[in-house]
C-alpha positions in Angstrom: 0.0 0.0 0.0 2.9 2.6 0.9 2.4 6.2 2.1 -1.4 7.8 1.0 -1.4 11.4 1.6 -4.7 13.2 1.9 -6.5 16.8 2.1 -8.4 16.6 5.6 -9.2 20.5 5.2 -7.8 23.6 3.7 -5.3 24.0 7.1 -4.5 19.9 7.7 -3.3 16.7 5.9 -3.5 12.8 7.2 -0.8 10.4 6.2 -1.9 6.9 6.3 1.5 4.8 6.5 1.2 0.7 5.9 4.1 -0.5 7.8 2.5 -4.1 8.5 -0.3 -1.8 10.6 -2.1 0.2 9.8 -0.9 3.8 10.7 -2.6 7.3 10.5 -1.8 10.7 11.5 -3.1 14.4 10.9 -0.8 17.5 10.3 -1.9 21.0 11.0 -0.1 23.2 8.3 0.5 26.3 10.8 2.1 23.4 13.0 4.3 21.7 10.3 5.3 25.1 9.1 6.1 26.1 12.4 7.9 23.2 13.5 10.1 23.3 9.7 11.0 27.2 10.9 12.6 26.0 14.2 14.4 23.0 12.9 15.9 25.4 10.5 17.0 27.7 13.3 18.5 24.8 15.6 20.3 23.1 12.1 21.7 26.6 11.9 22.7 27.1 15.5 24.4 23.7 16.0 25.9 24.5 12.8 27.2 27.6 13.9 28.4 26.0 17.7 30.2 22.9 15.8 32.2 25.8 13.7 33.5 27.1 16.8 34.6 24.1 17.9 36.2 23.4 14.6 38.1 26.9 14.6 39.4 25.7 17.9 40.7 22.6 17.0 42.1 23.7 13.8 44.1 26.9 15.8 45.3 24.0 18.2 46.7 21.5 15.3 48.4 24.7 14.0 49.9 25.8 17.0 51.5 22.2 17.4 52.5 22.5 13.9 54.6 25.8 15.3 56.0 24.2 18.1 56.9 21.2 16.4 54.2 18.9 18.3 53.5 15.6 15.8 51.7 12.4 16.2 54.0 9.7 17.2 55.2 7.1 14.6 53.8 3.6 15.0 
C-alpha cells in the first residue's frame, strides 16, 4: 500500500502509512510550518556551535605545527 497522503481540510493533511499496521496521523499546516522554521534555526545554531569548535581545533593543530608537536610514529 505505501504512504497515502490526503487533504483533511484547507489547514491539515492525514498520512496513512502501511508498515504491516495500519498507521494514521493528521498534520496542521500552521504546525508543520512552524515546527520546519525552528528545525531550521536549531540546524543553523548547532551548525554555527560545531564551527567554533572546529576553529578551535584547527588553531590547536596549527599551533602544534609551530611548536613542532607531531603524532608519534607507530
Amino acid at each position: 500500500m505505501g504512504t497515502i497522503y490526503e487533504k483533511v481540510n484547507d489547514t491539515t493533511i492525514r498520512v496513512d502509512e502501511d508498515k504491516q499496521v495500519l498507521s494514521s496521523k493528521t498534520y496542521n499546516i500552521t504546525f508543520l510550518k512552524s515546527q520546519r522554521v525552528q528545525i531550521m534555526s536549531d540546524a543553523s545554531e548547532y551548525a554555527a556551535k560545531r564551527q567554533v569548535e572546529l576553529d578551535e581545533v584547527d588553531t590547536l593543530i596549527a599551533e602544534c605545527a609551530k611548536l613542532g608537536v607531531e603524532e608519534p610514529i607507530i
